[in-house]
C-alpha positions in Angstrom: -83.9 -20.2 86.7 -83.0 -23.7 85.6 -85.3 -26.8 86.9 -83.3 -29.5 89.0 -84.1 -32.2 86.2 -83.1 -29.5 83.2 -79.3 -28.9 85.2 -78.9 -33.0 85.6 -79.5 -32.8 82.0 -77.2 -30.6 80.8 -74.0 -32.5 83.7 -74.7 -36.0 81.7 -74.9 -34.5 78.3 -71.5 -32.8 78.3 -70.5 -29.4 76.8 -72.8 -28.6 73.7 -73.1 -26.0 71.5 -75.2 -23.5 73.1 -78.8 -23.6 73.0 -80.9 -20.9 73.7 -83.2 -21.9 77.0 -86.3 -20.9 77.4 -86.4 -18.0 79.6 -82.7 -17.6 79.4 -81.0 -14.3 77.8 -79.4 -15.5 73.9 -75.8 -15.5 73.6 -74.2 -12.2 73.2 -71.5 -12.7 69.6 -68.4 -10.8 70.4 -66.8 -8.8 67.7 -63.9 -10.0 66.6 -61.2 -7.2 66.5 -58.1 -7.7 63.8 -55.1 -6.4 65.2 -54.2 -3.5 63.7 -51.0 -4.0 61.5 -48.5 -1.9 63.3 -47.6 1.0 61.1 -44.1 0.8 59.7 -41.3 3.2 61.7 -40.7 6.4 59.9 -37.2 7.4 59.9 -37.0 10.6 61.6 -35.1 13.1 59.2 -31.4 13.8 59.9 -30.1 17.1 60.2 -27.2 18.0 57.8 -23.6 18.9 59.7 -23.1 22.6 59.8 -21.6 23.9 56.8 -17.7 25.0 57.5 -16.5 27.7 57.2 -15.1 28.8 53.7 -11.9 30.3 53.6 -10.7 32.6 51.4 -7.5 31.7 49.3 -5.2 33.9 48.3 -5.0 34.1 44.4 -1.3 32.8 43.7 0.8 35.5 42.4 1.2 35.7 38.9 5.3 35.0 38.0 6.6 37.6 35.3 8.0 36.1 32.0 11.4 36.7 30.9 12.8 36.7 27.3 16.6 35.8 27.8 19.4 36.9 25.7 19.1 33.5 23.1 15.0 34.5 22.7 14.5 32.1 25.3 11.3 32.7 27.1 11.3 31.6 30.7 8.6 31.8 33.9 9.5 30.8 37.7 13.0 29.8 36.2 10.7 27.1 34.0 11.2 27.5 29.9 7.9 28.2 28.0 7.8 27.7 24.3 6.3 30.2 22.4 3.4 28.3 22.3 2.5 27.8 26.1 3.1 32.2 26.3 0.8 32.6 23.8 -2.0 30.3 26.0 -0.6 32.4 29.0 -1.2 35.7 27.8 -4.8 35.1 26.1 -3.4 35.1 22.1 -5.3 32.1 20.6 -5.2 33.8 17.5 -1.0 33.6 17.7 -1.8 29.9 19.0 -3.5 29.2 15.9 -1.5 30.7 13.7 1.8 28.8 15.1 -0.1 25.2 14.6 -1.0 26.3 11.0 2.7 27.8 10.3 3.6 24.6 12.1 1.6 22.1 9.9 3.1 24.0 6.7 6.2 23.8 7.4 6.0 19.7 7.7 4.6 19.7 4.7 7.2 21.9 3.1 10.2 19.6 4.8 8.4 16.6 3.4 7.9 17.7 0.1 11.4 18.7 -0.2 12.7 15.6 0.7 10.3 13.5 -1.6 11.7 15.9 -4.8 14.9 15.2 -4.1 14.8 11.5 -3.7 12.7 11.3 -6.7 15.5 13.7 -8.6 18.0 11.5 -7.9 16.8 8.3 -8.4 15.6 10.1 -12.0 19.2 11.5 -12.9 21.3 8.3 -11.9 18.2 6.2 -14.4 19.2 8.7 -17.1 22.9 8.7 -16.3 22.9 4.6 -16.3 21.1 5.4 -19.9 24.5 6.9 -21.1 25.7 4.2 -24.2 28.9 3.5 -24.2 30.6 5.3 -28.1 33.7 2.8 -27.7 31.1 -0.3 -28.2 31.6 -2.2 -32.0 28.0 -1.2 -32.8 28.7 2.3 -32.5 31.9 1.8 -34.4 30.4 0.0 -37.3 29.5 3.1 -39.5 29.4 6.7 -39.4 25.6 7.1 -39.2 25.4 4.6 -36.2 28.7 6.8 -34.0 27.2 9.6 -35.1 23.6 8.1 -33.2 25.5 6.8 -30.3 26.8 10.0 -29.6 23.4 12.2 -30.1 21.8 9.7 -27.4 25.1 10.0 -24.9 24.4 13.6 -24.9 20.7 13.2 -24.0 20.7 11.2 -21.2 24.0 12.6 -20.1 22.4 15.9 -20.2 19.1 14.6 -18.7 20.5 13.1 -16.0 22.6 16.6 -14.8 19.5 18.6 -15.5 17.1 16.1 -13.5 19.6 16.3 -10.6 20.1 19.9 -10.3 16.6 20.3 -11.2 15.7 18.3 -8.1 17.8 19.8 -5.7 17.6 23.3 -6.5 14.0 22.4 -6.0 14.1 21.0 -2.8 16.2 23.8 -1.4 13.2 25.9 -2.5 10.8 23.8 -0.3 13.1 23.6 2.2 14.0 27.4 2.5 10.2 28.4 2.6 9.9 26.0 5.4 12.2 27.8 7.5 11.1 30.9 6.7 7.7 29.5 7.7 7.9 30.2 11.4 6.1 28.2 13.5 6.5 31.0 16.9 4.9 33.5 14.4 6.5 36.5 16.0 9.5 38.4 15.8 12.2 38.9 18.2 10.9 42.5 18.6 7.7 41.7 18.5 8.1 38.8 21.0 10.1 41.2 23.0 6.9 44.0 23.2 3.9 41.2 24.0 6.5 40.2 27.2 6.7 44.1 28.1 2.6 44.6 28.0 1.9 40.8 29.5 3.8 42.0 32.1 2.5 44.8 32.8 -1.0 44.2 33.2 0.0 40.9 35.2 2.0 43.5 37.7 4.9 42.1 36.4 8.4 43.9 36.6 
């Protein structure tokens, strides 16, 4: 119990710190509790739609290939080169050996055209050659007509022989690069892989 005086006291002095009074029970400290930092929100998971339902497609049927009177080849009234039927009925081998037939024969058409440029640009420089016989320096002397006419001969002769050279040449090239075929197989042949592709496509 506080005295009379020891109350009047403590009015006029005001609020102090705390003191601890004789007699009196100490202050009790109080804890000081940090809030908790509030956990962050977990997403709850999301179920995935239901799957739909898969439905089966029906394979589209296969359309037969026709080889027309001309050695056309046609499919679903579209033309195919031989090429593309090749890819169709599983001959890469044919495929390949059309692009190398292919690449030859360019090169064969090529070359025959560069011989026969380079013939006749040749021939008409050895036919331009020709001297003229009828000129005063051939006509001055025996020896020098005589000269005249050996080197008419040459590059007349030359210049025929360079041309007909060059083009029987090129006709060569140009013949081996149509024989060179570039849909590798014959008509009959052609004809039989259309009967078997066909047939193992269910094909008429």
């Amino acid at each position: 119990m506080f005295s009379p005086v020891t109350l009047v006291t403590l009015l006029l002095a005001g609020p102090q710190a705390p003191t601890t009074v004789e007699g009196a029970d100490p202050p009790v400290e109080r804890p000081v509790v940090e809030e908790a930092a509030a956990a962050p929100a977990v997403a709850e998971p999301v179920a995935p739609p239901p799957d739909a339902p898969i439905r089966a497609v029906a394979p589209e049927p296969v359309q037969p290939v026709e080889l027309t009177e001309e050695g056309q080849l046609v499919s679903g009234g579209r033309a195919l080169s031989p090429r593309e039927f090749y890819a169709l009925a599983g001959r890469g081998d044919l495929v390949e050996r059309g692009e190398r037939n292919l690449t030859a024969r360019r090169w064969l058409f090529g070359s025959s055209a560069v011989v026969l440029v380079a013939a006749v640009t040749l021939g008409i420089v050895f036919l331009s050659l020709v001297p003229d016989i009828n000129q005063p320096y051939c006509l001055s002397g025996l020896a020098r007509y005589e000269q005249c006419v050996a080197a008419r001969d040459l590059y007349d002769r030359s210049g025929v022989l360079t041309l007909a050279g060059g083009a029987a040449a090129a006709a060569v090239l140009a013949g081996l690069g149509l024989a060179t075929r570039p849909d590798v197989l014959t008509r009959w042949e052609l004809d039989q892989l259309v009967t078997r592709y066909n047939q193992d496509h269910g094909g008429r």
